[in-house]
C-alpha positions as a LaTeX table, in Angstrom:
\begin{tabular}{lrrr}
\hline
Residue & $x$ (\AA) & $y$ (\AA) & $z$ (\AA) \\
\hline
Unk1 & 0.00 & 0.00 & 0.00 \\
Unk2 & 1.17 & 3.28 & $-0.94$ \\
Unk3 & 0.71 & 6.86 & 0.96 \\
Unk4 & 1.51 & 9.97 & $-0.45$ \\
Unk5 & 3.73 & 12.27 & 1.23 \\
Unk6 & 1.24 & 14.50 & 3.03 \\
Unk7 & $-0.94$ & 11.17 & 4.40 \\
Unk8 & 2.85 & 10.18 & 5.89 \\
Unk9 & 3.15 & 13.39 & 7.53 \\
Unk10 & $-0.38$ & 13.40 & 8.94 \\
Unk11 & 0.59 & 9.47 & 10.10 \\
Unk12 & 3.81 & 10.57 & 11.83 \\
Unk13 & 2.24 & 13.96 & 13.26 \\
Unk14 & $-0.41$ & 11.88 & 14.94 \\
Unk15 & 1.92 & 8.97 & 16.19 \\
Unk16 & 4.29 & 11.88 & 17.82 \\
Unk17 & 1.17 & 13.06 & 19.62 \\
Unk18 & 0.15 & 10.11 & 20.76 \\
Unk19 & 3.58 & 9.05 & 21.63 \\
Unk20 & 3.92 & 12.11 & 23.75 \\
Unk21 & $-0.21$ & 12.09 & 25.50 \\
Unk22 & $-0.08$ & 11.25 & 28.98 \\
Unk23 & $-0.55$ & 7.56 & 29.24 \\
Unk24 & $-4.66$ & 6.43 & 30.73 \\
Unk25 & $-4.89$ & 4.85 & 34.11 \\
Unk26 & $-6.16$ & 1.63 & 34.70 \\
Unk27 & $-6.15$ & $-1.71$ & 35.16 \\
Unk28 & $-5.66$ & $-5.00$ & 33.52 \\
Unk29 & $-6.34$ & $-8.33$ & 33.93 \\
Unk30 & $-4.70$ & $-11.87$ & 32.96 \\
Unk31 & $-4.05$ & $-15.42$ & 34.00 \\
Unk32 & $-0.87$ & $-15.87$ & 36.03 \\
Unk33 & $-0.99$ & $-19.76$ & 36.01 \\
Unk34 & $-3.20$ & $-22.17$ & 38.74 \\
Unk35 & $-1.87$ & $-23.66$ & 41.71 \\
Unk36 & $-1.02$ & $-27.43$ & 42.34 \\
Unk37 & $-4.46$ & $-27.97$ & 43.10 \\
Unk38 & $-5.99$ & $-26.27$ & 40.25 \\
Unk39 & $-6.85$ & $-22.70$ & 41.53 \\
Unk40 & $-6.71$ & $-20.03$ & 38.85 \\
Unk41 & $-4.37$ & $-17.52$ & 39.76 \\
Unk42 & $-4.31$ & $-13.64$ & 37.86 \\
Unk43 & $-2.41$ & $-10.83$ & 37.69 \\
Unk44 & $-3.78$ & $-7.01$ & 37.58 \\
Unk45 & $-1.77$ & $-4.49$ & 36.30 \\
Unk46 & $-2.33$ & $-0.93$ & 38.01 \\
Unk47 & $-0.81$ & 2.09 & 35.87 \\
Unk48 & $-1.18$ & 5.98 & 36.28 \\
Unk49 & $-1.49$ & 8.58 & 33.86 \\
Unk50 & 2.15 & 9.35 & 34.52 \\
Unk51 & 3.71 & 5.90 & 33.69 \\
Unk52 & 3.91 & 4.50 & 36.97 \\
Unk53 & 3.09 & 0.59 & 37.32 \\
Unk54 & 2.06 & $-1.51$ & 40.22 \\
Unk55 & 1.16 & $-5.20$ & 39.32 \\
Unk56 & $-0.33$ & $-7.60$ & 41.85 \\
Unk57 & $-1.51$ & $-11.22$ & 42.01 \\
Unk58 & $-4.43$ & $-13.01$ & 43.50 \\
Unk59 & $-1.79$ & $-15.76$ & 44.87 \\
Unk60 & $-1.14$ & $-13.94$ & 48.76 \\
Unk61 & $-2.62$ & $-10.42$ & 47.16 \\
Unk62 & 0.91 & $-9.79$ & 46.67 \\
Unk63 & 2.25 & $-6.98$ & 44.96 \\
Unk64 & 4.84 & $-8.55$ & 42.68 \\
Unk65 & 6.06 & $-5.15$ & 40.48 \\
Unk66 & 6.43 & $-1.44$ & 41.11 \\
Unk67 & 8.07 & 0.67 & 38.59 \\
Unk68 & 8.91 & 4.17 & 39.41 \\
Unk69 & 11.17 & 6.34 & 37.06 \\
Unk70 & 14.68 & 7.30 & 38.34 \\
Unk71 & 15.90 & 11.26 & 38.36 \\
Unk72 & 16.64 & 10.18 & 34.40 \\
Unk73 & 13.09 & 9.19 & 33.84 \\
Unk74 & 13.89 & 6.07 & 33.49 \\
Unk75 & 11.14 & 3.20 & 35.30 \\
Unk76 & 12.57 & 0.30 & 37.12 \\
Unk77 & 11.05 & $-2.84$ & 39.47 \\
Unk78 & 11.71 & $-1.32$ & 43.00 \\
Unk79 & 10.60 & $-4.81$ & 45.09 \\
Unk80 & 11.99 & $-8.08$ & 45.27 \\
Unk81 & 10.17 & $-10.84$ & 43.89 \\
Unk82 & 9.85 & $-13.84$ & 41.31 \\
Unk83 & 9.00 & $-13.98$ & 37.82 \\
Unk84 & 6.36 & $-16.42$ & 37.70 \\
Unk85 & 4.06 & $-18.45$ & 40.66 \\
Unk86 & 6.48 & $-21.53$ & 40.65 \\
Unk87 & 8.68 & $-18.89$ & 42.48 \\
Unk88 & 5.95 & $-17.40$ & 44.91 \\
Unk89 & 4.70 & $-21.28$ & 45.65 \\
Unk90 & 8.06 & $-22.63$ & 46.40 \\
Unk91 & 10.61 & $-19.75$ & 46.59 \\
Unk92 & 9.50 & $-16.45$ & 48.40 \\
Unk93 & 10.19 & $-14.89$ & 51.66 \\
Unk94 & 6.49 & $-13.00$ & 51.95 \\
Unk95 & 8.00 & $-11.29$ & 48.88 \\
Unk96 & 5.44 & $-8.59$ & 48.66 \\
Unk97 & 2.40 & $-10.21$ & 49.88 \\
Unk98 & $-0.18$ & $-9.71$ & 52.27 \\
Unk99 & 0.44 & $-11.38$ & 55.76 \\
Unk100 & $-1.82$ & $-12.61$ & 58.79 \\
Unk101 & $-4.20$ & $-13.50$ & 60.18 \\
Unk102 & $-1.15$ & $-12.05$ & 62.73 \\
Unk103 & 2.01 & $-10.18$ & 60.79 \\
Unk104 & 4.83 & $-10.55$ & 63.06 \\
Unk105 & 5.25 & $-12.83$ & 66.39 \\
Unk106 & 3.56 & $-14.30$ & 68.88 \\
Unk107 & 5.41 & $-15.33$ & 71.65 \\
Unk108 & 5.48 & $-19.53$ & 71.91 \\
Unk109 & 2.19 & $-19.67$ & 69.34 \\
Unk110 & 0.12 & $-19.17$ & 72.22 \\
Unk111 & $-2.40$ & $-16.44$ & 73.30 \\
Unk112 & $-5.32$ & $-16.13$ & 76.12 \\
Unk113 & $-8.36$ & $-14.73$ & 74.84 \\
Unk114 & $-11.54$ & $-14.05$ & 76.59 \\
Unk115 & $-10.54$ & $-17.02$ & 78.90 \\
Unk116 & $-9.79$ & $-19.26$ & 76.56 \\
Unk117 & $-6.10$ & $-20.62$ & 75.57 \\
Unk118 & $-5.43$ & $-20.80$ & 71.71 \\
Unk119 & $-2.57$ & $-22.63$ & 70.34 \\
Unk120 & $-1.29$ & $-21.26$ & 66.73 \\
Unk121 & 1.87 & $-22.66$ & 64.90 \\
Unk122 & 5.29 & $-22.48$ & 66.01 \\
Unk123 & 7.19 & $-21.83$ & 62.96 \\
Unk124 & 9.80 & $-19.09$ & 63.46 \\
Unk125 & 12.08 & $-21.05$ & 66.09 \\
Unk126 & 9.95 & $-21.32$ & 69.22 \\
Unk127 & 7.42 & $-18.74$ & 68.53 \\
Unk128 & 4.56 & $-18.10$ & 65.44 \\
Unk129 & 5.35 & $-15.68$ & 62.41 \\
Unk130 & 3.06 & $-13.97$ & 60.05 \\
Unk131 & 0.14 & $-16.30$ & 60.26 \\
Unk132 & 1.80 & $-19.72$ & 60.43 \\
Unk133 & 2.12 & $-22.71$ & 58.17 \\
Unk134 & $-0.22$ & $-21.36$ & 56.26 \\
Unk135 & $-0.90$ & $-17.82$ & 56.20 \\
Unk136 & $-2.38$ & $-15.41$ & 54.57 \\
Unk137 & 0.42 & $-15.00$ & 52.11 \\
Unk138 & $-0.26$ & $-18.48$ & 50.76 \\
Unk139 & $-3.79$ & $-18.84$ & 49.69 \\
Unk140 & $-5.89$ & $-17.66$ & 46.93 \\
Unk141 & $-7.66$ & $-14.38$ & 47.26 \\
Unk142 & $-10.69$ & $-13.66$ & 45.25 \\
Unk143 & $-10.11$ & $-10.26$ & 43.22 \\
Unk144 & $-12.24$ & $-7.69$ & 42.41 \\
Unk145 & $-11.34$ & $-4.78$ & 39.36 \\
Unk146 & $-12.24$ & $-1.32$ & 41.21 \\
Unk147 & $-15.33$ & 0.53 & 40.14 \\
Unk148 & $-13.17$ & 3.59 & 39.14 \\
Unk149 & $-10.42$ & 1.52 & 37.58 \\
Unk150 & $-8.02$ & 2.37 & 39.53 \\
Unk151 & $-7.52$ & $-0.06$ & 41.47 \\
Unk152 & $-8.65$ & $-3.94$ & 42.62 \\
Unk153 & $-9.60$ & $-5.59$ & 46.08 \\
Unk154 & $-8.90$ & $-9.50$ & 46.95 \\
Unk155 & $-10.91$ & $-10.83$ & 49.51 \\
Unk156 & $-10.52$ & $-14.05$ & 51.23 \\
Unk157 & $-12.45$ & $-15.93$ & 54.09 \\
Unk158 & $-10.52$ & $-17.60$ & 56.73 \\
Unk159 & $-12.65$ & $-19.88$ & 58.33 \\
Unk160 & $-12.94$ & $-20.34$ & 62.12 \\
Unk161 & $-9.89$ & $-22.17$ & 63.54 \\
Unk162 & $-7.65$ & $-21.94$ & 60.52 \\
Unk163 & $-3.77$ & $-21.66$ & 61.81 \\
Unk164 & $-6.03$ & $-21.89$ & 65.34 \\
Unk165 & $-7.30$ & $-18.63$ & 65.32 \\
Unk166 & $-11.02$ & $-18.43$ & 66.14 \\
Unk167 & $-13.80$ & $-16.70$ & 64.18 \\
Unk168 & $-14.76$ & $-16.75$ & 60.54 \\
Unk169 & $-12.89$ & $-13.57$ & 59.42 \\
Unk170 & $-13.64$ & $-11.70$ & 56.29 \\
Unk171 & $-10.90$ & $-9.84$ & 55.09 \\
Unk172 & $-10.09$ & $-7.67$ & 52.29 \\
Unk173 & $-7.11$ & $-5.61$ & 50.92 \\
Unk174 & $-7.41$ & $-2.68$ & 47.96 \\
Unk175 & $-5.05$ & $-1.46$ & 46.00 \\
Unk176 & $-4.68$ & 1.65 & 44.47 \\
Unk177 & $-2.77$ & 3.54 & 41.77 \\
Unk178 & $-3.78$ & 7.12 & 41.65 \\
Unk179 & $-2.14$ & 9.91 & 39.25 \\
Unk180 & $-0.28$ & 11.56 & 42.66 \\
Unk181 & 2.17 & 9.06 & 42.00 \\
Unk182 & 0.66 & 7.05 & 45.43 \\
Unk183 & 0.11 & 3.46 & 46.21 \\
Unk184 & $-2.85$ & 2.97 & 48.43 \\
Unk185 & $-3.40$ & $-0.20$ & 50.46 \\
Unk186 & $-6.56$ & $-0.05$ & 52.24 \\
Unk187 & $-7.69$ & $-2.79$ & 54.55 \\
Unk188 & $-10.58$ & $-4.30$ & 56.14 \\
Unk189 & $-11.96$ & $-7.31$ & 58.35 \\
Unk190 & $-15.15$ & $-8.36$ & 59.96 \\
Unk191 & $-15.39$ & $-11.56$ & 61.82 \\
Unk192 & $-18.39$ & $-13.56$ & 63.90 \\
Unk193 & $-16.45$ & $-14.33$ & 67.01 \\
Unk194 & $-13.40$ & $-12.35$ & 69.15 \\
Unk195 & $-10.75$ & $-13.12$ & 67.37 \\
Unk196 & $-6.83$ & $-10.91$ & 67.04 \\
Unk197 & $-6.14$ & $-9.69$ & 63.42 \\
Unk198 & $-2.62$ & $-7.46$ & 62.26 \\
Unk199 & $-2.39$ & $-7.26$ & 58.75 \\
Unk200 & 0.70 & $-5.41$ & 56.47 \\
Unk201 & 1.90 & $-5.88$ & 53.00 \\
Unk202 & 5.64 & $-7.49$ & 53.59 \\
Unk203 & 7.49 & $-5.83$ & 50.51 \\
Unk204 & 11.28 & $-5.91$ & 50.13 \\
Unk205 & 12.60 & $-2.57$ & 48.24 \\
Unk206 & 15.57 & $-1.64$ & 46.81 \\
Unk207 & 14.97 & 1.69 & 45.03 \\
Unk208 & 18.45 & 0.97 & 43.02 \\
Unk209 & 15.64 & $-1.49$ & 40.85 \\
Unk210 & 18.28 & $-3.62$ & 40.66 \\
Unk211 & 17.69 & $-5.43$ & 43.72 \\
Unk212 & 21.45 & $-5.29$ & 43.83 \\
Unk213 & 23.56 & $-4.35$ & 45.28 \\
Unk214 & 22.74 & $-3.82$ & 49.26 \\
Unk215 & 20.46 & $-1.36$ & 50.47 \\
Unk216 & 22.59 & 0.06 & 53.69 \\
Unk217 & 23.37 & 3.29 & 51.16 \\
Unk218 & 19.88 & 4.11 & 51.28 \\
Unk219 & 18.81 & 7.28 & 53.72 \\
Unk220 & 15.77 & 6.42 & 55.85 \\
Unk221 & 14.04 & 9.07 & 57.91 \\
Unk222 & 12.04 & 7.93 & 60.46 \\
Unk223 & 9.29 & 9.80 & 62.50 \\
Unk224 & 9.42 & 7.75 & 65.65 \\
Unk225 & 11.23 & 9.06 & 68.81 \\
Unk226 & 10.88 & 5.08 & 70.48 \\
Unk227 & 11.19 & 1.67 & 69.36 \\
Unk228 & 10.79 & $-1.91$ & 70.95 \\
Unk229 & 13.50 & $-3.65$ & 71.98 \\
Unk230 & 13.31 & $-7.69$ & 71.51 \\
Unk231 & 14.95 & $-11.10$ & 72.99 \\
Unk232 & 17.08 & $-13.22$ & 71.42 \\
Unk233 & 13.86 & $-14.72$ & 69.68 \\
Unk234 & 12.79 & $-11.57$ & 68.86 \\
Unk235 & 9.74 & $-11.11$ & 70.66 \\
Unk236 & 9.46 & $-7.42$ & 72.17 \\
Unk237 & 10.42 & $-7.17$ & 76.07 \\
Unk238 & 7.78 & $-4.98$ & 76.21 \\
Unk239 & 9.64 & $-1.63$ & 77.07 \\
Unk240 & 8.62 & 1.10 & 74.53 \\
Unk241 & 12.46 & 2.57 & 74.34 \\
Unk242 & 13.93 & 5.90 & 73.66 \\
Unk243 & 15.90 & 6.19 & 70.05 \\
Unk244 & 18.26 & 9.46 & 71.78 \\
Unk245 & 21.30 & 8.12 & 71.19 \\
Unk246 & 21.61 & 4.85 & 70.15 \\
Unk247 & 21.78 & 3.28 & 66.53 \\
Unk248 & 18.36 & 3.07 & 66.36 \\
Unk249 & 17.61 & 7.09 & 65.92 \\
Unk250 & 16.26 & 7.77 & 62.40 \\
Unk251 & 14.86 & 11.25 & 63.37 \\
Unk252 & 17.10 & 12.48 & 60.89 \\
Unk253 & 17.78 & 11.17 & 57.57 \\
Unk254 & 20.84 & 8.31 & 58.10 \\
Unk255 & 22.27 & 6.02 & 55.66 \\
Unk256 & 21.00 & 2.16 & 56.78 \\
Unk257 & 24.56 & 0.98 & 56.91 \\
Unk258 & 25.93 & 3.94 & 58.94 \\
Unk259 & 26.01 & 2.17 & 62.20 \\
Unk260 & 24.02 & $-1.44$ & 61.20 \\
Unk261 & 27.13 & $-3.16$ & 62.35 \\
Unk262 & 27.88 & $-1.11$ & 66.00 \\
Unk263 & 27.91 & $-3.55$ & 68.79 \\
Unk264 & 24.77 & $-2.64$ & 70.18 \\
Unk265 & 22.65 & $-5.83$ & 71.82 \\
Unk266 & 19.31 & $-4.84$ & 70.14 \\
Unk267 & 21.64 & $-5.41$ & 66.62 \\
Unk268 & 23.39 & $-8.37$ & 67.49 \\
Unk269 & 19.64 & $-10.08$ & 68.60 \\
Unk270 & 18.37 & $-8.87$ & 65.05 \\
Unk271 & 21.26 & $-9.70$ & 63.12 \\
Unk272 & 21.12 & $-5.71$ & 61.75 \\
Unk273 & 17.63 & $-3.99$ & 61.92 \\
Unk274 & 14.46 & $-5.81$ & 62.79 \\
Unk275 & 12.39 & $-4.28$ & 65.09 \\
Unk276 & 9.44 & $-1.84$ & 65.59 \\
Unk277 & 9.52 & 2.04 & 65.42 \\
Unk278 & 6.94 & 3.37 & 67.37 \\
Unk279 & 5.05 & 5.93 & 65.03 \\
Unk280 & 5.06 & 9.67 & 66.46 \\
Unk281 & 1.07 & 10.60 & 66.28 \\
Unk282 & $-1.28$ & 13.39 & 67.90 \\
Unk283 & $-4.49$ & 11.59 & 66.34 \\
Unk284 & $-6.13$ & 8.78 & 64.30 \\
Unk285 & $-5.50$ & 9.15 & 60.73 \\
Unk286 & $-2.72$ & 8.73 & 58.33 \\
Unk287 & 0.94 & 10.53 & 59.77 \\
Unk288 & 4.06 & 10.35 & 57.94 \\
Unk289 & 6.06 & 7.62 & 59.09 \\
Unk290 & 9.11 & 7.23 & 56.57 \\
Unk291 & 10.96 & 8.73 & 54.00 \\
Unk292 & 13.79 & 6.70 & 52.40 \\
Unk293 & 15.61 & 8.73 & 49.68 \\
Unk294 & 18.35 & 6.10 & 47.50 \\
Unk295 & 21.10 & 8.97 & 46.37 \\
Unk296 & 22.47 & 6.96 & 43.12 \\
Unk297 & 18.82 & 6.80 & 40.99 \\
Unk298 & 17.17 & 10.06 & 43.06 \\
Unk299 & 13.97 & 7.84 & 43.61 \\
Unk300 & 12.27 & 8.89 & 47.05 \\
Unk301 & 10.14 & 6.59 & 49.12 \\
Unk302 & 7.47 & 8.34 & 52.02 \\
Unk303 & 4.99 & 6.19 & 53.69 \\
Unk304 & 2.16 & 6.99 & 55.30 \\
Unk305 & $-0.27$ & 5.15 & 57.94 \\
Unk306 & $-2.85$ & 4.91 & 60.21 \\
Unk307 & $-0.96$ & 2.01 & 62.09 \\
Unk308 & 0.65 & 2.83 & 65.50 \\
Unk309 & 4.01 & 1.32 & 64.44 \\
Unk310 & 6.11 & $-0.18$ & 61.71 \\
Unk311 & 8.85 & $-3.28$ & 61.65 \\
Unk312 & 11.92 & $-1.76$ & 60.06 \\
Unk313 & 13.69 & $-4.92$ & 58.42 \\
Unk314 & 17.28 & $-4.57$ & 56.65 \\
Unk315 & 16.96 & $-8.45$ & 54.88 \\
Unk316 & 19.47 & $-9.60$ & 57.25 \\
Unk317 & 18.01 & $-13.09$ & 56.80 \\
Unk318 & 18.31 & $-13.30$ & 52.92 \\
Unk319 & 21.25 & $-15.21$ & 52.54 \\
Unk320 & 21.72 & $-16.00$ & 48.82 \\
Unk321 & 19.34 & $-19.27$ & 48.77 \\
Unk322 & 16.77 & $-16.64$ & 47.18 \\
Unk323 & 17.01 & $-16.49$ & 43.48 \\
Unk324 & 14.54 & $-13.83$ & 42.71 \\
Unk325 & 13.60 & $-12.07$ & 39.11 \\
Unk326 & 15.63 & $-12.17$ & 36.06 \\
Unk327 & 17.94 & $-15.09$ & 37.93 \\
Unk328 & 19.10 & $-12.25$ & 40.14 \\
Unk329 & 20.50 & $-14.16$ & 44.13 \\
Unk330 & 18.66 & $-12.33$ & 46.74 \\
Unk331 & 21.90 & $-11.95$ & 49.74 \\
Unk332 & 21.92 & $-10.14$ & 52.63 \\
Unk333 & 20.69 & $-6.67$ & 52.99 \\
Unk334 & 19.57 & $-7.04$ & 49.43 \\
Unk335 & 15.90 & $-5.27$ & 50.49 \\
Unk336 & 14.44 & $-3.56$ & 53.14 \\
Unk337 & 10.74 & $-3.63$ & 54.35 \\
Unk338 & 8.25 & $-1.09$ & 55.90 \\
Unk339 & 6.05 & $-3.26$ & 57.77 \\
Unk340 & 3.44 & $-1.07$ & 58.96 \\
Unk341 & 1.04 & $-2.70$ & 61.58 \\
Unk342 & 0.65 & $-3.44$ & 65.39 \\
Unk343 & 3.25 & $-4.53$ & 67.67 \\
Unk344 & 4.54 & $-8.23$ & 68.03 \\
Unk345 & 3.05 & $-9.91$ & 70.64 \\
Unk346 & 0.22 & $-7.70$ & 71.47 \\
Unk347 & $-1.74$ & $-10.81$ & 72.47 \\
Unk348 & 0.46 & $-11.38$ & 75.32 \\
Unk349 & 1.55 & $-7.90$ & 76.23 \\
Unk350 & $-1.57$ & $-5.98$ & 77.45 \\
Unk351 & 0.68 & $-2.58$ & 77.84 \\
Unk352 & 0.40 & $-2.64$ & 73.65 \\
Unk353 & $-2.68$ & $-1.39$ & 71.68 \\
Unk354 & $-5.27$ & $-3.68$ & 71.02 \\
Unk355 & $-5.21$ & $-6.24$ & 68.19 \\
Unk356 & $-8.84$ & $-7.53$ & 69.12 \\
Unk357 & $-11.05$ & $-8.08$ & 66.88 \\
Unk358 & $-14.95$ & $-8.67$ & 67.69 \\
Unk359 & $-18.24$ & $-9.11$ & 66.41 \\
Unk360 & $-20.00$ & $-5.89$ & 65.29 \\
Unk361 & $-16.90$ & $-4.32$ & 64.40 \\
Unk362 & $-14.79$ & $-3.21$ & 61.74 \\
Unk363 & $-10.96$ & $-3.60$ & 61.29 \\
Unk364 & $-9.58$ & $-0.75$ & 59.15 \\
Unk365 & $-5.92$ & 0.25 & 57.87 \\
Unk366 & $-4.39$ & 2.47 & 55.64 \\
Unk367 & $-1.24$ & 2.59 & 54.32 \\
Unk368 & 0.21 & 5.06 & 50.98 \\
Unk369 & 3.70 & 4.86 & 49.46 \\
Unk370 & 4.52 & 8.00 & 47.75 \\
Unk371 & 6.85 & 8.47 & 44.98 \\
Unk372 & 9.13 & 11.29 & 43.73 \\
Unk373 & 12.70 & 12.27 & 42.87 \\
Unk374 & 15.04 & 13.88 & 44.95 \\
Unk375 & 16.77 & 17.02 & 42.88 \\
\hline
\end{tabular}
């Protein structure tokens, strides 16, 4: 077929206006393979009218991509993860998924509630971890496109007793992509008996989107002026402790690695950073928690949340038996997380806020990651 000139200029005028129109915000949806038992498992990809793209899976509601542009424009994968579900059914750490019924510990898998004694899953040394055997980060959730497509919420039942929690919880988890450059996660639960819920979204970043090398030349900022100390099985003591002057104190923006490696006993028992900032807060609602600036690519990090605290975690446990996307060996310090939830062990330690959940009520969290580029 031939054009004459003027229909070719028309052609390439349109294509360069096209090429250069801000890019529509949606989402998409497509298979992302079935589990061994035959459960259809699909991926939704988020994007914003500015190029950013989030892409999540019904397999743990786990957000398996984020690509934000570096100070060159350019986008790159800022969490740690697999390429396809082979690697999220047999090779993840929580890589970006959703965790409960309880993120974090409970002391010895056991908690009193009510009166009665409920025994959960001992399967971080002697105590329980992010939901047990078989948390939330390893079922399938059922997914729901948002209304203003924007967004989609999974939703998954866990019926009374599983992992040996009581009640018939309902819980659900949206995400959203909106064109302020923001990733919401917005969370909710019901249940029909007393039951303890703490949910968070356990993504590793590295905002080199490389997820190499390390992250301890990242600068984190902190709004927290205490944190909990733990044992040697890291299970809080209970003591809500100053940061003044030890390694700990983020009040002011700090490279990770700066002093990851002091001989400080809170270090040694984490094996680097592991533990809970408590969040500085006058009132309910979203505060400012974080803000983690990487210096090489310029990409900034701010999180925001309605949770009282958040588990700072430097990957000291990934220790090169993770082989994550594009063949890349997750080692340690390769990713950091921003867990942002209750505190371990609240079941046990009645000094914490509440992580009961009862009949009647609604559990609600909020948690945005903001995105920009330091100048």
């Amino acid at each position: 077929m031939r054009y004459r000139r003027a229909e070719i200029q028309v052609l390439a005028s349109l294509a360069l206006v096209l090429a250069s129109a801000p890019l529509r915000a949606g989402v998409t949806r497509a298979s992302f393979g079935k589990t061994p038992d035959g459960q259809a498992v699909e991926v939704f990809t988020l994007t914003n009218k500015n190029g950013l793209e989030a892409r999540v899976i019904s397999y743990g509601a786990t957000l398996i991509s984020l690509k934000v542009p570096d100070r060159k424009g350019q986008l790159g994968d800022i969490v740690l993860g697999q390429d396809d579900l082979d690697g999220y059914l047999n090779r993840s750490r929580f890589f970006g998924s959703v965790v409960g019924r309880y993120a974090n510990r409970i002391a010895k898998g056991k908690f009193t509630l009510d009166g009665k004694t409920y025994t959960l899953a001992t399967n971080n040394g002697p105590n329980h971890l992010h939901g047990g055997a078989r948390g939330f980060d390893k079922v399938v959730w059922t997914p729901e496109p948002g209304k203003d497509g924007a967004g989609v919420t999974l939703s998954y039942l866990s019926k009374d007793g599983e992992e040996g929690y009581p009640g018939n919880l309902q819980a659900r988890v949206t995400y959203t992509l909106n064109d302020r450059d923001e990733l919401l996660m917005e969370y909710r639960a019901t249940t029909d008996k007393p039951t303890h819920l703490n949910l968070t979204n356990h993504s590793y970043f590295n905002l080199t989107a490389h997820g190499e090398p390390d992250i301890l030349g990242h600068v984190v900022e902190l709004n927290a002026d205490r944190y909990l100390p733990v044992d040697s099985t890291l299970i809080p003591t209970g003591v809500l402790a100053p940061v003044a002057g030890t390694p700990f104190d983020f009040r002011k923006p700090t490279a990770i690695g700066a002093r990851i490696d002091e001989p400080h006993e809170q270090l040694k028992n984490g094996n680097g950073y592991d533990h809970t900032f408590v969040v500085n807060r006058k009132g309910p609602g979203p505060v400012k928690l974080a803000r983690v600036v990487e210096p090489t690519s310029g990409r900034v990090l701010e999180v925001e949340t309605t949770e009282p605290g958040v588990q700072f975690y430097t990957g000291n446990f990934l220790d090169g038996r993770y082989t994550g996307k594009q063949g890349r060996v997750y080692r340690k310090r390769y990713g950091f997380c921003l867990e942002t939830h209750h505190f371990p062990d609240s079941p046990n330690q009645p000094s914490f806020p509440t992580t009961v959940l009862r009949p009647g009520q609604q559990y609600t969290s909020k948690t945005v990651l903001r995105f920009s580029i330091a100048r």
